[in-house]
C-alpha positions in Angstrom: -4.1 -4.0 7.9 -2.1 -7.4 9.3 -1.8 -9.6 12.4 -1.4 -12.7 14.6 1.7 -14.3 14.7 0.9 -18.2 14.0 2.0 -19.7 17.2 -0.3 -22.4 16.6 1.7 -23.3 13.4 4.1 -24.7 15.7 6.5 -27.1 13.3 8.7 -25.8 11.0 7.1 -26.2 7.2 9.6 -27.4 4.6 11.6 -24.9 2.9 10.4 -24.0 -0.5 12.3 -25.5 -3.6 13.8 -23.0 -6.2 11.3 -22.4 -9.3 8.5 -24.4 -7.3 5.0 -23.5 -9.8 1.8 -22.6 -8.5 -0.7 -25.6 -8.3 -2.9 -24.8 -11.3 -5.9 -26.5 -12.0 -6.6 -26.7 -15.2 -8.8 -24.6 -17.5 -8.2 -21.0 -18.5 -8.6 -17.7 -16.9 -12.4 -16.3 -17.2 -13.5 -12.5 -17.9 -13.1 -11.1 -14.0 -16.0 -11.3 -12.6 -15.2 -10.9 -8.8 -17.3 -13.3 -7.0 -15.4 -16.4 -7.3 -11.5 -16.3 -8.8 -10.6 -18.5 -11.5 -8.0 -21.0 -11.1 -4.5 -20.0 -11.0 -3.6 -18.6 -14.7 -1.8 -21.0 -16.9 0.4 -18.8 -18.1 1.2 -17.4 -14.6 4.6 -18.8 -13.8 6.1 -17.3 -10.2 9.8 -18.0 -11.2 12.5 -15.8 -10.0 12.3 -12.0 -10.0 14.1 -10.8 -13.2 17.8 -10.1 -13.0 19.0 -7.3 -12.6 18.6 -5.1 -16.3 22.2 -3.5 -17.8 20.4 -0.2 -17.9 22.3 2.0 -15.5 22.5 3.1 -12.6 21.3 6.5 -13.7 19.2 5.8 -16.4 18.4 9.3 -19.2 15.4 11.0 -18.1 12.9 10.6 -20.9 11.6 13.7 -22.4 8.8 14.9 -24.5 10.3 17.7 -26.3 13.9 19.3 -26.3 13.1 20.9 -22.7 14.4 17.6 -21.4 17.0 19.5 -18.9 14.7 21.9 -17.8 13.2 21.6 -14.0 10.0 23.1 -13.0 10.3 26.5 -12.5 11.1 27.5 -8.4 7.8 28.5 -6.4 8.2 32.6 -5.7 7.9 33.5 -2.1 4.3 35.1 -3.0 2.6 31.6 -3.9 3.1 28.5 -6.1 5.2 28.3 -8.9 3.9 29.1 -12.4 3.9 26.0 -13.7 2.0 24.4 -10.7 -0.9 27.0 -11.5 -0.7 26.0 -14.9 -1.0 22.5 -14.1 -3.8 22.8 -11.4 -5.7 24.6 -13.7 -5.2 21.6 -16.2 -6.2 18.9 -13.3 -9.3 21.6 -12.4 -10.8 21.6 -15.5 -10.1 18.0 -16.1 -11.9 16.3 -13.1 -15.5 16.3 -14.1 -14.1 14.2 -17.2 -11.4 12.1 -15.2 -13.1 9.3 -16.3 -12.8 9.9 -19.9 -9.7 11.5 -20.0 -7.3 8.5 -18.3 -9.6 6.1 -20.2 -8.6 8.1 -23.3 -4.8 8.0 -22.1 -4.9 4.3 -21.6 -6.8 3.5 -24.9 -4.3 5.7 -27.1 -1.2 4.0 -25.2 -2.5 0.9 -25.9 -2.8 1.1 -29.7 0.3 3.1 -29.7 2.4 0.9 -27.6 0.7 -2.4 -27.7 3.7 -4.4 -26.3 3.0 -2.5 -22.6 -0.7 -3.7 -22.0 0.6 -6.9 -20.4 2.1 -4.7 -17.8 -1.2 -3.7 -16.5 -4.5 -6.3 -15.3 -7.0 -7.2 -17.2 -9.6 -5.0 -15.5 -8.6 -1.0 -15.6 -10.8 0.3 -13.4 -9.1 1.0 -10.3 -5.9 1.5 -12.5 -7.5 5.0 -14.0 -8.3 5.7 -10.6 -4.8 5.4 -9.6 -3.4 7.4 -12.3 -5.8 10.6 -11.6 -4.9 10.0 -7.9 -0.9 10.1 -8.5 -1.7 12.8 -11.2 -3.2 14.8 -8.2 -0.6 14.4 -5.3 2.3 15.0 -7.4 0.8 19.0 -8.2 -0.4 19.7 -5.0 3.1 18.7 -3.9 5.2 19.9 -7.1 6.8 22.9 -5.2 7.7 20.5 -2.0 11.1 18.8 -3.5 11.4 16.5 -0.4 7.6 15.0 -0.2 8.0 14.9 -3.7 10.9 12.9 -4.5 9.7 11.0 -1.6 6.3 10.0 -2.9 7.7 9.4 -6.8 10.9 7.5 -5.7 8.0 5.1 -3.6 6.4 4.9 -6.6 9.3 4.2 -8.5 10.6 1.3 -6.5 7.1 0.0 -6.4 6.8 -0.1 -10.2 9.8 -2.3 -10.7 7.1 -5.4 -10.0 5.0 -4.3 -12.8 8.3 -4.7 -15.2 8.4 -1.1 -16.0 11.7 -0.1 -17.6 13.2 3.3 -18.4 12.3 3.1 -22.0 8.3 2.8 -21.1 8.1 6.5 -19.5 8.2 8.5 -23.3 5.4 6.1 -23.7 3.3 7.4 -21.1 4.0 10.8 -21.4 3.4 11.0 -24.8 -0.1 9.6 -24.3 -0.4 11.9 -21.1 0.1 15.1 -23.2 -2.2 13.9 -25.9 -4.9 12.8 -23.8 -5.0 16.5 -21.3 -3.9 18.4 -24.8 -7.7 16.8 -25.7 -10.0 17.0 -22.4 -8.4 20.0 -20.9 -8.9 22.5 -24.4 -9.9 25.6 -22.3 -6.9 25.7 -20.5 -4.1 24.5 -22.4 -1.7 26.7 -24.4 1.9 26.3 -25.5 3.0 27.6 -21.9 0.8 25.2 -20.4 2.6 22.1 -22.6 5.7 23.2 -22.0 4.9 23.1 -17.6 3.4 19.7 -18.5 6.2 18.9 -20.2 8.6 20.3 -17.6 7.1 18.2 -14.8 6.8 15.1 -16.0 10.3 15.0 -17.1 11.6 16.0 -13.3 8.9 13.4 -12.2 10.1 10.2 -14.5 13.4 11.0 -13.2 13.3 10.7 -10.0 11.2 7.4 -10.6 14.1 5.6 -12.7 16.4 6.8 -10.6 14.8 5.3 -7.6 14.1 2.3 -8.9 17.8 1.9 -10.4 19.2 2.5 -7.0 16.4 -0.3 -5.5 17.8 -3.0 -7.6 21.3 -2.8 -6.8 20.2 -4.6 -3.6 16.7 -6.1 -4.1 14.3 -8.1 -6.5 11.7 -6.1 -8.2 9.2 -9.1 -5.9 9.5 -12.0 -3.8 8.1 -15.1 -4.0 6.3 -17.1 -1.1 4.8 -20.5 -0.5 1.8 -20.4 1.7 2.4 -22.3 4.9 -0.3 -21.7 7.0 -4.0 -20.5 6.3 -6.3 -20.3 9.1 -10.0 -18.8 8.9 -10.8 -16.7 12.3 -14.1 -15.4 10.8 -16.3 -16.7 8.1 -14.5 -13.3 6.1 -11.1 -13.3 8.1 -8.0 -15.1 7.8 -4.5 -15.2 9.1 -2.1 -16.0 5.9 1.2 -16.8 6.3 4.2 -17.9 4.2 7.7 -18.2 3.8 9.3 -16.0 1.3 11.5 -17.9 -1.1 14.4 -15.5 -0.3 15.1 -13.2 3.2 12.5 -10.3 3.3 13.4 -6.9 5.0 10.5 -4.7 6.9 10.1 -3.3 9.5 7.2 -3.8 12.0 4.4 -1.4 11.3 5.1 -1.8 7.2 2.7 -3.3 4.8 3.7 -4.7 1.3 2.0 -5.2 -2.1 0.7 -8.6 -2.4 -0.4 -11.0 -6.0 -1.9 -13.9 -6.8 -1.6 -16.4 -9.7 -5.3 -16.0 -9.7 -5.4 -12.9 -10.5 -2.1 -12.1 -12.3 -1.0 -8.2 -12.3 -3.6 -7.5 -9.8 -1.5 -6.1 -6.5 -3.4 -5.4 -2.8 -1.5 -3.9 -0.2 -1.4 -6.7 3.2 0.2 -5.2 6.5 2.7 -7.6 8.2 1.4 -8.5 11.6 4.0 -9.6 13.8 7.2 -7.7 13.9 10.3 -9.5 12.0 10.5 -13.1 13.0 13.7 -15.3 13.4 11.6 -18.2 11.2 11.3 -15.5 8.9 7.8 -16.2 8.4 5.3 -13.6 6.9 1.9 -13.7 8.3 -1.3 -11.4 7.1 -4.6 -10.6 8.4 -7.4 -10.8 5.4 -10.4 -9.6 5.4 -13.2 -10.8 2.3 -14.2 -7.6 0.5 -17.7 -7.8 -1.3 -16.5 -8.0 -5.0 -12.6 -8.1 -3.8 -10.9 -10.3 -5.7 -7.9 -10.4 -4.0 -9.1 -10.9 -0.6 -11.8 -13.5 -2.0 -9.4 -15.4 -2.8 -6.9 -15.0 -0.3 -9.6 -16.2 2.6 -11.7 -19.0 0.5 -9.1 -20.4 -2.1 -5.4 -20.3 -1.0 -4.2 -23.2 0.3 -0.7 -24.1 1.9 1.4 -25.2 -0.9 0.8 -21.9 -3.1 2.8 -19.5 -4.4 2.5 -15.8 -4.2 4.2 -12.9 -5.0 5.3 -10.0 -3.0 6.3 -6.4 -3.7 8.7 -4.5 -1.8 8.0 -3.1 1.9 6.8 0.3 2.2 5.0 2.3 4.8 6.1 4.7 7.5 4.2 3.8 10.4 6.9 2.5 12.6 8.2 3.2 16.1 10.5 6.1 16.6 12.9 4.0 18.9 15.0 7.0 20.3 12.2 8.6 22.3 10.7 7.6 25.4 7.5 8.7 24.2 4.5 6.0 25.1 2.5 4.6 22.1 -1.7 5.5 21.1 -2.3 2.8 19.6 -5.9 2.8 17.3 -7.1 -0.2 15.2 -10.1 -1.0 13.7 -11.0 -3.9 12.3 -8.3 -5.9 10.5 -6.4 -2.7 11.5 -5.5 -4.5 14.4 -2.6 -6.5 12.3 0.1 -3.7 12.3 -0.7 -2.5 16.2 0.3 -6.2 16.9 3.3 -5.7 15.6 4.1 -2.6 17.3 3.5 -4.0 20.0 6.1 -7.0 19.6 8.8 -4.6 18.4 8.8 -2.6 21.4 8.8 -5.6 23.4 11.7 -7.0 21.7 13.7 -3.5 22.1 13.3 -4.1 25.9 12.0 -0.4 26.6 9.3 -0.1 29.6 7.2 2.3 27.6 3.5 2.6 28.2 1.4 1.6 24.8 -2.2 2.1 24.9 -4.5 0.1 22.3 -7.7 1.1 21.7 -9.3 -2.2 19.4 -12.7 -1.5 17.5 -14.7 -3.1 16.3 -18.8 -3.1 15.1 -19.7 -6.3 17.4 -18.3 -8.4 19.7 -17.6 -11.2 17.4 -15.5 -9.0 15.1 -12.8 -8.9 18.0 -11.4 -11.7 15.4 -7.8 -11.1 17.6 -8.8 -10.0 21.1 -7.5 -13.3 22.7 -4.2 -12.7 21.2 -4.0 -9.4 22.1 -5.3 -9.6 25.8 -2.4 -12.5 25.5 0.2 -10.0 25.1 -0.9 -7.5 27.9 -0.8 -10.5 30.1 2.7 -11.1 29.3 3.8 -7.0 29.2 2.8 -5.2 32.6 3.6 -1.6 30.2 0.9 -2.5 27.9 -3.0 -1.9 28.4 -5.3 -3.4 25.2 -9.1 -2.0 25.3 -11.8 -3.5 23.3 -14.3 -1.4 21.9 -17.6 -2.4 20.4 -19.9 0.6 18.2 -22.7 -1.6 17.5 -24.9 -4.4 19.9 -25.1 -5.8 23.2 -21.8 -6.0 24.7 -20.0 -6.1 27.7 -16.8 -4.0 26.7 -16.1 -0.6 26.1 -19.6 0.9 24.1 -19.3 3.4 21.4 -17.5 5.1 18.7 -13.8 4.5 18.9 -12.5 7.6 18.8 -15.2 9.0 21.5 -13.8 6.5 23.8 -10.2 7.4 23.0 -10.8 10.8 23.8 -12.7 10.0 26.6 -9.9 8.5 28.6 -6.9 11.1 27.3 -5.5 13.4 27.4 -2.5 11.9 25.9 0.0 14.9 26.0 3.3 12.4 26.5 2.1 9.6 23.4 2.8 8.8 19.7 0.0 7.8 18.0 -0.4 5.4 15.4 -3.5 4.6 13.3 -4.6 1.5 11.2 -8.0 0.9 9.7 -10.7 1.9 7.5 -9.9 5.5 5.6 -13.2 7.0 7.7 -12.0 5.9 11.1 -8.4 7.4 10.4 -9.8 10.4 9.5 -12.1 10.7 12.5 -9.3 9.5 14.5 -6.6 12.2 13.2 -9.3 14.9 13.8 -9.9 13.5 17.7 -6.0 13.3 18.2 -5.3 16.6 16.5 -8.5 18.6 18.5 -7.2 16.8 21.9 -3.9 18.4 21.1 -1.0 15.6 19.9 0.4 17.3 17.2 0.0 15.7 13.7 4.0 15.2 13.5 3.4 13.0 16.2 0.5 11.0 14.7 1.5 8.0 11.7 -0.8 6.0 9.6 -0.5 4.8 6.0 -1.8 7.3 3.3 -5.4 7.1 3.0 -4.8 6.7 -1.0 -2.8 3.1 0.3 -5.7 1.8 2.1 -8.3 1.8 -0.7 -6.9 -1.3 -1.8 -5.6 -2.6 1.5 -6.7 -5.4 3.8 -8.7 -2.7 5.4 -10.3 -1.0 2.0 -10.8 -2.6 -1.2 -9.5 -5.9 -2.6 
């Protein structure tokens, strides 16, 4: 995911007026095609985040049925919990028709509930994808309370951006029954409905309470002007901007990222520089093939614009009370987050040893090797080798995590992983086989970096 600090910025940049607009050409927003973005949407106005709602605190729990205070059912000591079978089975049957069955949902809800298809972006597709996904984690964890409410109170806060309320979850479930009730036929029964029903009750909870706790102390986004935009690569760019308001994170964290091109359209950006005293953002951005996000991002922002930005998340951060040295593996635009690493444990003052392994397919993909070799310069505890998989070179030769394991064992380090999905899963593999235990080895989900910097977007 993210990146370079913008030393090279140097001044200050003017602070950004209240209720500044997007600069909007004219002319009105096109059917999506990916290659080229339109201009900023008319309509698209980045004024403040809403105020706070007067629902409260803790909002009701929508239900389906009269079950509404009914929990799932405890897992026995012998295996999962009924209803978990009962809704694996559902999810088993239903994944050769995913397709067709969250296109279903989404079709019903919107001629149901036309009022909530502004909430969602134009194009759908990797919204359905989405859905199945959540559908997915929250049964295989629906016995585990903690990773559970974890995950759905992530989700929850996340949500607040789209403008989802309390009184939009009915909605949804409704339409979720409906549409499994119709693709899953050979499984479902009245016991079945009524786990379903169970479930997603607990689960919508914990959401709307999470996301009523959020915004007793934050906006549902953040708006920032762009204030610097500089191309590395013909593909690459370092973004950065100043966020209209203070923005907490911590180094290592990524956030959710929109454009008035492409309004309701969120990709997840990793900060790359740990927290700054100019409170500058900055963000490494890499040009997907039919991302229209990133297209847009690298070719068409422009200091002076205005973007939006969710709320930080991520859990791939330093662990500040042990002594532990950091394994640090990036690939690609991966690098971004392992800069920032690295500044936050130089700004904590702790002579730790970090390690960081930087891949890349050629050498002139090492987009932020002069910046890093920069920083091992300036910190005697920190050693930054380039890797190269592909062509000549005169670095390190090979597959990152070959290499990696080639100079461990690394029985005394914390390792932390940012990059494409395949090179963390290799990389989790090589760490785990070498023996670091996977409590000891932090990355961002693999479901996150579809549509990250570092996946699609």
């Amino acid at each position: 995911m993210p990146p370079d600090q913008q030393a090279h910025l140097g001044q200050e940049a003017p602070p950004l007026p209240r209720g500044k607009r997007h600069r909007r050409p004219a002319g009105p927003l096109p059917d999506p095609a990916p290659a080229r973005p339109p201009a900023p949407v008319a309509g698209w106005t980045p004024g403040p985040a809403p105020s706070p709602t007067s629902a409260p605190t803790s909002a009701p729990a929508p239900t389906l049925s009269s079950d509404r205070d009914q929990l799932p059912k405890r897992p026995t000591r012998s295996g999962p919990s009924p209803d978990t079978l009962l809704i694996r089975r559902t999810l088993a049957e239903i994944e050769p028709v995913a397709d067709r069955t969250t296109s279903y949902f989404y079709a019903l809800l919107f001629i149901r509930h036309p009022d909530l298809r502004s909430l969602f972006p134009v194009a759908m597709d990797t919204q359905r994808d989405r859905l199945f996904k959540a559908l997915l984690t929250a049964a295989e964890h629906a016995d585990d309370t903690a990773t559970l409410t974890e995950y759905l109170s992530h989700l929850g806060r996340g949500h607040r951006k789209y403008g989802t309320l309390p009184e939009h979850y009915p909605a949804v479930g409704e339409c979720l029954i409906a549409a499994l009730t119709r693709y899953a036929s050979d499984t479902w029964s009245e016991a079945t409905e009524a786990a379903w029903v169970r479930v997603y009750t607990t689960v919508s909870q914990i959401m709307i309470d999470a996301a009523a706790e959020d915004e007793q102390s934050s906006p549902a986004w953040w708006q920032a002007e762009v204030v610097g935009h500089e191309l590395r690569t013909r593909d690459i760019a370092v973004v950065t901007v100043r966020p209209e308001e203070p923005y907490p994170f911590l180094a290592g964290q990524y956030t959710s990222l929109e454009t008035p091109w492409w309004p309701r359209v969120w990709r997840n950006y990793s900060f790359s520089s740990a927290p700054r005293s100019d409170g500058l953002l900055s963000f490494h951005v890499k040009a997907i093939p039919a991302g229209w996000v990133s297209n847009a991002l690298v070719h068409h922002a422009r200091p002076g614009d205005v973007l939006r930005l969710g709320p930080p998340a991520g859990s791939m951060i330093v662990d500040h009370t042990t002594d532990n040295g950091l394994l640090c593996l990036g690939g690609g635009t991966g690098i971004a987050p392992i800069k920032a690493l690295v500044e936050d444990v130089a700004e904590h003052g702790r002579r730790r040893p970090v390690e960081v392994f930087y891949g890349a397919r050629h050498d002139d993909d090492l987009y932020d090797i002069d910046t890093m070799l920069g920083l091992q310069r300036s910190h005697p505890w920190l050693s930054v080798r380039p890797v190269v998989s592909d062509g000549p070179t005169r670095r390190l030769s090979g597959q990152l995590t070959h290499i990696v394991r080639e100079y461990g064992p690394w029985p005394a380090y914390d390792a932390y992983l940012s990059g494409p999905p395949g090179m963390i899963r290799s990389g989790v593999d090589t760490l785990v086989g070498i023996g670091i235990p996977s409590h000891r080895i932090r990355h961002d989900g693999i479901d996150e970096l579809t549509t990250s910097s570092t996946g699609r977007g």
